[in-house]
VODO-356884 format. One record per residue (C-alpha): residue number from 1; z, y, x. Coordinates in Angstrom, 3 decimals. Example, Ala and Ser with C-alpha at 12.3 -4.5 7.8 and 13.67 -1.06 7.14 Angstrom:
BEGIN
{vodo 1, {7.800, -4.500, 12.300}},
{vodo 2, {7.140, -1.060, 13.670}},
END
This chain:
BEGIN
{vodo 1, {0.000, 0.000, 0.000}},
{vodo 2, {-0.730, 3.190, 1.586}},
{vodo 3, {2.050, 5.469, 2.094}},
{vodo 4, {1.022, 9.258, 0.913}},
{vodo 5, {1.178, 12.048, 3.170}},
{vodo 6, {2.453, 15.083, 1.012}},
{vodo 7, {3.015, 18.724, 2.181}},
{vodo 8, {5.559, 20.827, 0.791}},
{vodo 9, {4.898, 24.570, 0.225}},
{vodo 10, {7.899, 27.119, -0.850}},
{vodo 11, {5.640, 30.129, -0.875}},
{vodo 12, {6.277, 31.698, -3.882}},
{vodo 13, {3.637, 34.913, -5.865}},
{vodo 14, {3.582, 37.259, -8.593}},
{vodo 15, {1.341, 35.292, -11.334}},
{vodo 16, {-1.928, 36.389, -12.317}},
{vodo 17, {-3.281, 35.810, -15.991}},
{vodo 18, {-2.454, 32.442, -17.954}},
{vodo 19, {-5.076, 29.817, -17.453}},
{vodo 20, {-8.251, 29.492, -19.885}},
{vodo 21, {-10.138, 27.329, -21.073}},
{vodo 22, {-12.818, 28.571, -22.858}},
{vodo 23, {-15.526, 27.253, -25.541}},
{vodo 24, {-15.422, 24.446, -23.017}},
{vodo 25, {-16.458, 20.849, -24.807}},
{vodo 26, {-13.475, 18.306, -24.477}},
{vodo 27, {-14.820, 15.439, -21.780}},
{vodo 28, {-15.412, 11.930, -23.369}},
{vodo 29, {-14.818, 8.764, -20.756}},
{vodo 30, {-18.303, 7.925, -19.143}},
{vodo 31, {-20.493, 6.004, -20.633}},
{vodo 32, {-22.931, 4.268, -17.811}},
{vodo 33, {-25.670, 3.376, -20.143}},
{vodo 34, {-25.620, 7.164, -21.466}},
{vodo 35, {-25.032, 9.009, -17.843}},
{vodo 36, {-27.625, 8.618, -16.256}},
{vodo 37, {-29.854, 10.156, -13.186}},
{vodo 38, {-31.182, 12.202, -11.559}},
{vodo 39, {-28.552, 14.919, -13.237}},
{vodo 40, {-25.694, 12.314, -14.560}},
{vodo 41, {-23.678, 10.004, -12.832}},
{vodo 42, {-20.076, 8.623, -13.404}},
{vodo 43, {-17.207, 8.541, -10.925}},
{vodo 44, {-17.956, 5.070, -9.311}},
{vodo 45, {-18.102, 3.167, -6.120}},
{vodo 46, {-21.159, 1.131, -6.824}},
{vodo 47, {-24.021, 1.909, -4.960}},
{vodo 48, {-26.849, 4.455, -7.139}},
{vodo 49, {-29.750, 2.314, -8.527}},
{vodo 50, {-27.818, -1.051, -7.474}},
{vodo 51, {-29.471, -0.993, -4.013}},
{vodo 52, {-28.079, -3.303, -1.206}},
{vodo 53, {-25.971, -1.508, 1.186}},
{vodo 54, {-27.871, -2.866, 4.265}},
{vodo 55, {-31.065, -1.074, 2.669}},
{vodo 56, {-29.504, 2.547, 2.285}},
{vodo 57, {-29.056, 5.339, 4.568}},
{vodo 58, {-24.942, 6.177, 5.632}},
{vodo 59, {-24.402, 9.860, 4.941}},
{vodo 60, {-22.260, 11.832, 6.961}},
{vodo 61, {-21.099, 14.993, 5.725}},
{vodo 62, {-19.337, 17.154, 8.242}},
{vodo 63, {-17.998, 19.955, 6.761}},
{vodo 64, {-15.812, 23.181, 8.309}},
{vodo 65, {-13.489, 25.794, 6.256}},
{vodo 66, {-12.559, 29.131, 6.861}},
{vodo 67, {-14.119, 32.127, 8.457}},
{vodo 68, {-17.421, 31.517, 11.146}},
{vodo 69, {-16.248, 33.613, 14.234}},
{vodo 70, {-18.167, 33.948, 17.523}},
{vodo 71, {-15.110, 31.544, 18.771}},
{vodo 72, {-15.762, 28.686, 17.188}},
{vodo 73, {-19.525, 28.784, 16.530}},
{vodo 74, {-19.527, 27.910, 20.220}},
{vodo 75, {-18.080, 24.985, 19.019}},
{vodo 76, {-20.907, 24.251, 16.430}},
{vodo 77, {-23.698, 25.325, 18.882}},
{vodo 78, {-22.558, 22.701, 21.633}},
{vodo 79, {-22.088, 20.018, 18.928}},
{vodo 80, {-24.758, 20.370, 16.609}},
{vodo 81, {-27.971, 22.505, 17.982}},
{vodo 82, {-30.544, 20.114, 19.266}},
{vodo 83, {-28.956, 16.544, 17.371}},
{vodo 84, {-31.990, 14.749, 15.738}},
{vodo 85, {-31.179, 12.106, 12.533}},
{vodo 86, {-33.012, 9.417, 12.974}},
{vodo 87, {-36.167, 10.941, 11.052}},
{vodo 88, {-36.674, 13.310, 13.531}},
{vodo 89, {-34.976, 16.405, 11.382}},
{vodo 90, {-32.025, 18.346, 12.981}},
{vodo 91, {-28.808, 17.107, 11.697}},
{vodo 92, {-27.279, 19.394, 9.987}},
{vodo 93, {-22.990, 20.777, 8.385}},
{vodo 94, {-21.546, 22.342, 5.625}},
{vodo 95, {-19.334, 25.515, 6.147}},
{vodo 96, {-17.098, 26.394, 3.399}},
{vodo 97, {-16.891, 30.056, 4.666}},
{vodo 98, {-13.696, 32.357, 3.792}},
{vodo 99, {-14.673, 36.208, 3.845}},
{vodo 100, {-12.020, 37.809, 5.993}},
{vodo 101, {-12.984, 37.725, 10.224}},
{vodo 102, {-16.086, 36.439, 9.470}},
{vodo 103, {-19.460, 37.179, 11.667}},
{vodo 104, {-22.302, 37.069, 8.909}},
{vodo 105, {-24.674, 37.041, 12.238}},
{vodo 106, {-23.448, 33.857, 12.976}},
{vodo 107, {-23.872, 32.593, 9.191}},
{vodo 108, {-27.594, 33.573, 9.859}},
{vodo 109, {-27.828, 32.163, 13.023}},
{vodo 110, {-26.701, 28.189, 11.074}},
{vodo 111, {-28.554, 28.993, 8.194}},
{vodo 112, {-31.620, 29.528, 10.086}},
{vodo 113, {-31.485, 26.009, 11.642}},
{vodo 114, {-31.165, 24.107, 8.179}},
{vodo 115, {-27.414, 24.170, 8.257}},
{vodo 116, {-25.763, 24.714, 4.688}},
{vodo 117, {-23.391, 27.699, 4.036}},
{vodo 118, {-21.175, 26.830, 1.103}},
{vodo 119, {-17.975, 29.046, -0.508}},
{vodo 120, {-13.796, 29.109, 0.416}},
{vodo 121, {-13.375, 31.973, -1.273}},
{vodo 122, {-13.061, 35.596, -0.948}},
{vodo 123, {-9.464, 36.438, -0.548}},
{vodo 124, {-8.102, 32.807, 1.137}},
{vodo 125, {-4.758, 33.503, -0.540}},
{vodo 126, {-2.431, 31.294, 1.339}},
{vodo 127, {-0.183, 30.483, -1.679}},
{vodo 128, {-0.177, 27.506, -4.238}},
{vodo 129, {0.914, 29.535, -7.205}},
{vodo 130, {-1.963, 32.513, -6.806}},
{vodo 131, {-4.828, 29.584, -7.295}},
{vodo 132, {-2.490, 27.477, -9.746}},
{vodo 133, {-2.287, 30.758, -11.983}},
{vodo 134, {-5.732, 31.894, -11.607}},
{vodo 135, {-8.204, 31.993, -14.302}},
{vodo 136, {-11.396, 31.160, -14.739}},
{vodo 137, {-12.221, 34.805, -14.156}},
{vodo 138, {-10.693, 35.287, -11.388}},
{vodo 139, {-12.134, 31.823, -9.708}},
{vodo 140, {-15.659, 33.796, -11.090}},
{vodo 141, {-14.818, 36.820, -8.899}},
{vodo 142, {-13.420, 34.705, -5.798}},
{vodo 143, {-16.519, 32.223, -5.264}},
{vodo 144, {-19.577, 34.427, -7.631}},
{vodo 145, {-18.362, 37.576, -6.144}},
{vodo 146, {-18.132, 35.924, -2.416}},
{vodo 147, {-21.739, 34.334, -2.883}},
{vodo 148, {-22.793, 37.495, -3.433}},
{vodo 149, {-21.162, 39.366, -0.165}},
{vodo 150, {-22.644, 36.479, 1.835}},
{vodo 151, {-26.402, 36.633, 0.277}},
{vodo 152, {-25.886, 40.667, 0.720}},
{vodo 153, {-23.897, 40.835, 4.008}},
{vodo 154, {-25.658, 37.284, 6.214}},
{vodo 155, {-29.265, 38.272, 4.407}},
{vodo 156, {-29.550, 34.860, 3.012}},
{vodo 157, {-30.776, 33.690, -0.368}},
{vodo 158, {-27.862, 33.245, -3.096}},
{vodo 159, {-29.793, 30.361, -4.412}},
{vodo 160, {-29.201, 28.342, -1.284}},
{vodo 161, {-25.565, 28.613, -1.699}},
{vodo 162, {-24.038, 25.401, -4.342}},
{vodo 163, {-20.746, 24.787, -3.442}},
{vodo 164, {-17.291, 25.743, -3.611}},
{vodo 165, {-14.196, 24.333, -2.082}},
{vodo 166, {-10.587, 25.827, -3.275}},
{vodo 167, {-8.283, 26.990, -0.493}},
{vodo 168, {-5.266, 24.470, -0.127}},
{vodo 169, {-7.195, 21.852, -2.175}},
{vodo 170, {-5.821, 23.143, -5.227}},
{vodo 171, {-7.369, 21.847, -8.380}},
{vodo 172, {-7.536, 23.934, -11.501}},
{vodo 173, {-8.741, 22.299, -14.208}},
{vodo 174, {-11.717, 23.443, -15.753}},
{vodo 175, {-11.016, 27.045, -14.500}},
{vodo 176, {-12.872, 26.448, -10.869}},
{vodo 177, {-15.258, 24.329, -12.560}},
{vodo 178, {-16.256, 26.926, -15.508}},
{vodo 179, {-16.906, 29.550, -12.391}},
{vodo 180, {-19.335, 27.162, -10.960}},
{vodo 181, {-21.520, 26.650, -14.320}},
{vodo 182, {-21.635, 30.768, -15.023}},
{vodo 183, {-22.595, 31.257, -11.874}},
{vodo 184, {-25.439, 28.957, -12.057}},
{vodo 185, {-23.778, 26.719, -8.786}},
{vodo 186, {-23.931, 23.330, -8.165}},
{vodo 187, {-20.836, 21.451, -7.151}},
{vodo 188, {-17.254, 21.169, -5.734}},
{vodo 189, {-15.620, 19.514, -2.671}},
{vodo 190, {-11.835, 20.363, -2.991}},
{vodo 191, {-10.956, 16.956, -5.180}},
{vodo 192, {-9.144, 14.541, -2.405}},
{vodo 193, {-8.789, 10.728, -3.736}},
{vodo 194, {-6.781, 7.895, -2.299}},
{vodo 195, {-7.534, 5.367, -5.388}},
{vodo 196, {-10.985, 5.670, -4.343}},
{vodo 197, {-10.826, 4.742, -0.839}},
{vodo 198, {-11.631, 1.191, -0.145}},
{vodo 199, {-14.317, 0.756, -1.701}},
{vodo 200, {-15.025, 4.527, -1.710}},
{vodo 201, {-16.294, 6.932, -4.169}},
{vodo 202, {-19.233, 7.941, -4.342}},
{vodo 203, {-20.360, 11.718, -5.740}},
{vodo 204, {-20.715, 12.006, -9.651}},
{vodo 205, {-21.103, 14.261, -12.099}},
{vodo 206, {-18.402, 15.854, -14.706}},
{vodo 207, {-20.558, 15.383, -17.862}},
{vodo 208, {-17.725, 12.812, -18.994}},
{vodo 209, {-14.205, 12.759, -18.130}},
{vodo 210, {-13.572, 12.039, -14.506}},
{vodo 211, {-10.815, 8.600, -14.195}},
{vodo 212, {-9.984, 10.056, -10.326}},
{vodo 213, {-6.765, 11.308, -9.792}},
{vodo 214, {-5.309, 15.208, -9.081}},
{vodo 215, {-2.770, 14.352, -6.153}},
{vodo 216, {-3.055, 18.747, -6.135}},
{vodo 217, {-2.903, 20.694, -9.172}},
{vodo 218, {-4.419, 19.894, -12.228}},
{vodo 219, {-7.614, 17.769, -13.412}},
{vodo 220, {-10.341, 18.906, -15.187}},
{vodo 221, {-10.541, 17.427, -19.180}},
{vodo 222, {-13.783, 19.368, -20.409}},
{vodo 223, {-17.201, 18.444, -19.645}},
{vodo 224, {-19.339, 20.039, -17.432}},
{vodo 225, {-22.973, 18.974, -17.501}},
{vodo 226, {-25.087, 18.645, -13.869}},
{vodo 227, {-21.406, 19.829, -12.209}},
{vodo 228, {-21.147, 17.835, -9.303}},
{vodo 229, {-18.083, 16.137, -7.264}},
{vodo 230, {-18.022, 16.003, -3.851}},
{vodo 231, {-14.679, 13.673, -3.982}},
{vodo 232, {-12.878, 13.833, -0.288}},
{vodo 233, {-12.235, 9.930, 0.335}},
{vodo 234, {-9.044, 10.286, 2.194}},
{vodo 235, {-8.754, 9.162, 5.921}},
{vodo 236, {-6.064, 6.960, 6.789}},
{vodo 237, {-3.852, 8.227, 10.058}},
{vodo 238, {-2.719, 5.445, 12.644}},
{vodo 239, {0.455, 4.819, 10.554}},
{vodo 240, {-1.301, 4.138, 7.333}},
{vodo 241, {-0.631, 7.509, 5.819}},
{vodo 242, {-3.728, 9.660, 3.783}},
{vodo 243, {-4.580, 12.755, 4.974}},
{vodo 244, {-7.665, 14.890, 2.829}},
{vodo 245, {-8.542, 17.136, 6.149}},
{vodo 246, {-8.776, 15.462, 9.452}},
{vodo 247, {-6.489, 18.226, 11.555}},
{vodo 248, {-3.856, 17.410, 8.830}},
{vodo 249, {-3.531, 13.758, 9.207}},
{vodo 250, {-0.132, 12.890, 11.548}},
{vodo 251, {-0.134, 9.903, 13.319}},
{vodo 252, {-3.269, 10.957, 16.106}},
{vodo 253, {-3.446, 9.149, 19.352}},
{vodo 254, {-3.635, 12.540, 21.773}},
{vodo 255, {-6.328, 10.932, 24.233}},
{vodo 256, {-9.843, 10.983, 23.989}},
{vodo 257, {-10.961, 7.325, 23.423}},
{vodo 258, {-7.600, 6.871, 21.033}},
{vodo 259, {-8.777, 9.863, 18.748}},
{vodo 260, {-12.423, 8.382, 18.956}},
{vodo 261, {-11.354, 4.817, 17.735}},
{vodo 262, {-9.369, 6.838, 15.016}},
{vodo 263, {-12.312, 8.227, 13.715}},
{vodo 264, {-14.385, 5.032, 14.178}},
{vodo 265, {-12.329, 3.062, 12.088}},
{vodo 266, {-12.470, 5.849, 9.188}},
{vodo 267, {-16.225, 5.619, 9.195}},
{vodo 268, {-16.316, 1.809, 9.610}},
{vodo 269, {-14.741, 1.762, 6.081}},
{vodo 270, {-17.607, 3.245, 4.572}},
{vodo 271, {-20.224, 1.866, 6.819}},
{vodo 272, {-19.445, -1.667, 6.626}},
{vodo 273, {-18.482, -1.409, 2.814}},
{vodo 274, {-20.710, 0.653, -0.209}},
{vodo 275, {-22.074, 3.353, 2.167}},
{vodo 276, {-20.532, 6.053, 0.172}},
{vodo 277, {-21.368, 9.464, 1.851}},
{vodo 278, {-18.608, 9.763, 4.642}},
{vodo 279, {-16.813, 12.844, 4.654}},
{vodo 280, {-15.408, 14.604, 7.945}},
{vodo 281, {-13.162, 17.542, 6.598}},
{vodo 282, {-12.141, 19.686, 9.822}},
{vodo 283, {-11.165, 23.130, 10.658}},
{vodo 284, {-12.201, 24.451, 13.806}},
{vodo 285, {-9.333, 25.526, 15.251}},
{vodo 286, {-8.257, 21.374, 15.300}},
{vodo 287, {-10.588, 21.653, 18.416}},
{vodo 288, {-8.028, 24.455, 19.711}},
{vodo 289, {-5.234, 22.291, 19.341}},
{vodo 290, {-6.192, 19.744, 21.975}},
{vodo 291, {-9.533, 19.527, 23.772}},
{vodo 292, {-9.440, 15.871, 23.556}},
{vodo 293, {-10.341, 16.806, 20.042}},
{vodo 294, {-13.501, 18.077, 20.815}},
{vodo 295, {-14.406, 15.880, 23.139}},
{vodo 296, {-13.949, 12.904, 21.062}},
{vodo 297, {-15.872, 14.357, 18.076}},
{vodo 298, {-18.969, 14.813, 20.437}},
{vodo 299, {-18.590, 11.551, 21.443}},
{vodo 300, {-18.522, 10.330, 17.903}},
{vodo 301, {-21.431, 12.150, 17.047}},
{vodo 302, {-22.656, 10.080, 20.080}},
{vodo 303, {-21.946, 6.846, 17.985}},
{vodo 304, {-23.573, 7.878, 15.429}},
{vodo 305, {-26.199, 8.914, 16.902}},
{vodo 306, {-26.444, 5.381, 17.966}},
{vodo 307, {-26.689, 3.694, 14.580}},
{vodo 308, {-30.571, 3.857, 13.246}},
{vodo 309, {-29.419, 3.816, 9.899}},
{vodo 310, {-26.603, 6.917, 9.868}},
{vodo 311, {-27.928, 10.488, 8.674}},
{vodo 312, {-25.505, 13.215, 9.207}},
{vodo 313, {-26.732, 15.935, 6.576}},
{vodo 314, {-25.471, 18.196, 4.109}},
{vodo 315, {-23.810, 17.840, 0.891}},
{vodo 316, {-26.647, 19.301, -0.584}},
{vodo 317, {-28.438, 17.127, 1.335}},
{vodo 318, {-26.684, 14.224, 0.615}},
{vodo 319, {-26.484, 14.824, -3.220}},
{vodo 320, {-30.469, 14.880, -3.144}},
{vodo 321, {-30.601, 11.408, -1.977}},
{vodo 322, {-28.146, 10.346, -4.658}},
{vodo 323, {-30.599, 11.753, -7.681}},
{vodo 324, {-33.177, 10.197, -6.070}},
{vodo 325, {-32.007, 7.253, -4.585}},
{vodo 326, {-34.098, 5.298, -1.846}},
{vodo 327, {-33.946, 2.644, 0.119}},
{vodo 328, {-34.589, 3.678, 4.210}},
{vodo 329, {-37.809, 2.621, 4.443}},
{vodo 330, {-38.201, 5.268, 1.802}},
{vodo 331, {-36.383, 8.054, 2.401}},
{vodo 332, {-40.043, 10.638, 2.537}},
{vodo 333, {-39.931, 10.128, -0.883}},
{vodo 334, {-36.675, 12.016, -0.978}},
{vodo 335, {-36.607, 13.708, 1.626}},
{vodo 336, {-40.267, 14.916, 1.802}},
{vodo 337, {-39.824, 17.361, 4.419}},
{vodo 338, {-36.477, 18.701, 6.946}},
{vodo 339, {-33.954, 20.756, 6.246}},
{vodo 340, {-36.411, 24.450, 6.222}},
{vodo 341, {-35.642, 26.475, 9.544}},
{vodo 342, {-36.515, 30.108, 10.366}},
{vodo 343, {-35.923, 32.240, 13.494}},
{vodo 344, {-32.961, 34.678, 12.767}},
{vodo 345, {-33.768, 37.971, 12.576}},
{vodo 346, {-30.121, 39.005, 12.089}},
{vodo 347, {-29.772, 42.827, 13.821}},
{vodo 348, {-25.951, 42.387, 14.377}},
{vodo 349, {-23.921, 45.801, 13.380}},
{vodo 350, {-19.878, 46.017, 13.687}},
{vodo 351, {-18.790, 47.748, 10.841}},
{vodo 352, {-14.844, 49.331, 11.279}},
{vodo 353, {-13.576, 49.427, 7.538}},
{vodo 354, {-9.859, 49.640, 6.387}},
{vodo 355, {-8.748, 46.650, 3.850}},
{vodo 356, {-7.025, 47.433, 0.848}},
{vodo 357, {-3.795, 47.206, 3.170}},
{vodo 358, {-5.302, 49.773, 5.484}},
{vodo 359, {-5.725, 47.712, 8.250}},
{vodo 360, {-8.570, 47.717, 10.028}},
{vodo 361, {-11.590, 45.310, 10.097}},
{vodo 362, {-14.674, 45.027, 12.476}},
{vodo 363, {-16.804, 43.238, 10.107}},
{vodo 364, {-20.259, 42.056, 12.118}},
{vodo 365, {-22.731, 42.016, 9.389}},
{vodo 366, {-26.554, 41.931, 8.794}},
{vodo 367, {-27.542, 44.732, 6.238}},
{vodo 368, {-29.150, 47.377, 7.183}},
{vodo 369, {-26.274, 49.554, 7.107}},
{vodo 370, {-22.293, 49.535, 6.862}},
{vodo 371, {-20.962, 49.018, 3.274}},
{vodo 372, {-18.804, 52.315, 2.712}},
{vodo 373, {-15.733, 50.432, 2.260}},
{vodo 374, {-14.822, 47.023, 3.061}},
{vodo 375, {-16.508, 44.133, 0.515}},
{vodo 376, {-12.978, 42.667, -1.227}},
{vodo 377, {-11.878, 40.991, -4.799}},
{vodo 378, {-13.887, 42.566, -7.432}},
{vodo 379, {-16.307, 44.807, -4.893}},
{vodo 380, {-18.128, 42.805, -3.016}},
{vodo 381, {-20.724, 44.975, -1.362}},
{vodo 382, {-17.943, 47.217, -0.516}},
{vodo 383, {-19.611, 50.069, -2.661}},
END
């Protein structure tokens, strides 16, 4: 029985407004014979269209939260630029980008190689209660309004941004949800599971009520057509306890080749079970916190690298295969073409604006000019 790994928060906030739930229709359980693809699936770990494992790609989703700084894009640039997946096409991540510190000229510079710029929010609020108490408006103004400041402020288009992932994990209920469907997005990836692990889940729709569990905050109970769940399988830690995001999982060998065979044996779970899309949930700064870190995810990208069959791609990516679902020898039916790259034509300006707390901010940006004052909760183009 696994042993869960909890963590305790006594941070405490003012509440915002009462939760809503709008005109929202009440979720019935899924019906497989009624949910069906390319735009319906329900939570399960079989395999889409009943293919053999052996015959489908393993997707690898490595993902990255909070703010893209020149720091730790040097990270990204040594692991990532240059990588081939086996088809030839640059692998590529996910960055679930928080507003504050961030260098939009770096969110150009991964955009323009294929790499997929997703949502963490606007203000990162650092407190359980402020994202337990927010409502649907509110999660509308966080991720809309921050899809927005990115389109304006990295000069990228807003239709290329689909996903969301709440700070600290914490589900809402259909509040987070009902701010993906207004603003026209496409799915989430803040749901961690442990009764999906072994086998593990694979993505599914919220057209019917979902049967995973909310080990954070609440669980949706309307139904959300198309909406899409990324579900974060958990890792297990050396000790047997379930961690959602890799730099939060306790028991870690501290040496190179121990932290590789940790990670190994994560993947292996997927790899030599259903092939669900394998999820590595990081922040940068875990590659701060020991350089053994680093150096054993580049050697794991190494491994993977090794296996013919492994695609690391994004969740976009990844969700395209499972609405279309192919075995390898097929995959150019699916994936007709790679990720689209461009040559960034980002002219970097450092803009000096005061927050709302009048401290000051040296916001690197792409637009043509500075924003008069600095893009925040409910402005953001800073107008």
């Amino acid at each position: 029985m696994f042993k869960a790994c909890v963590l305790l928060s006594a941070i405490f906030a003012v509440a915002i407004s009462a939760p809503k739930t709008g005109n929202s229709k009440a979720a019935a359980p899924c019906n497989p014979a009624s949910c069906l693809p390319p735009n319906c699936r329900c939570i399960s770990a079989d395999i889409p269209n009943n293919l053999p494992a052996s015959q489908i790609p393993q997707m690898v989703l490595l993902t990255f939260d909070d703010a893209v700084t020149a720091q730790n894009f040097e990270f990204y640039r040594q692991a990532f630029f240059g990588r081939t997946n086996p088809d030839g096409c640059e692998i590529q991540a996910t960055y679930f980008v928080s507003h504050e510190y961030t260098d939009y000229s770096k969110i150009q510079a991964l955009h323009a190689r294929g790499h997929e710029i997703a949502l963490h929010s606007i203000t990162h609020t650092p407190m359980t209660s402020y994202w337990d108490n927010l409502n649907a408006a509110g999660y509308l103004a966080e991720f809309g309004g921050e899809r927005e400041l990115i389109a304006k402020f990295a000069n990228i288009p807003e239709k290329d941004i689909q996903g969301i992932r709440i700070p600290l994990l914490q589900m809402a209920g259909d509040r987070s949800f009902q701010a993906i469907q207004t603003s026209g997005m496409k799915y989430d990836s803040s749901w961690p599971t442990r009764s999906f692990m072994d086998p593990p889940a694979w993505p599914y729709t919220l057209d019917y009520l979902s049967a995973q569990e909310c080990p954070i905050g609440v669980c949706p109970t309307s139904s959300f057509p198309g909406i899409w769940v990324q579900p974060m399988v958990n890792w297990l830690d050396t000790s047997g306890y379930v961690c959602s995001m890799v730099d939060s999982c306790i028991f870690v060998p501290t040496d190179t080749n121990g932290i590789l065979e940790f990670m190994k044996s994560n993947f292996l779970r997927h790899y030599n079970n259903n092939r669900a899309p394998f999820g590595f949930y990081v922040h940068a700064a875990w590659f701060l916190r020991n350089p053994n870190n680093f150096e054993a995810y580049l050697l794991f990208l190494d491994y993977l690298q090794s296996l013919s069959d492994v695609y690391i791609v994004s969740v976009q990516r990844a969700l395209a295969w499972i609405q279309n679902p192919k075995p390898i020898n097929q995959l150019s039916s699916v994936w007709s073409s790679c990720p689209a790259t461009y040559t960034s034509s980002c002219v970097a300006r450092s803009c000096p604006l005061q927050n709302d707390n009048g401290e000051m901010r040296y916001m690197t940006q792409c637009a043509s000019a500075c924003p008069p004052n600095y893009p925040w909760l409910h402005n953001p183009l800073g107008l």
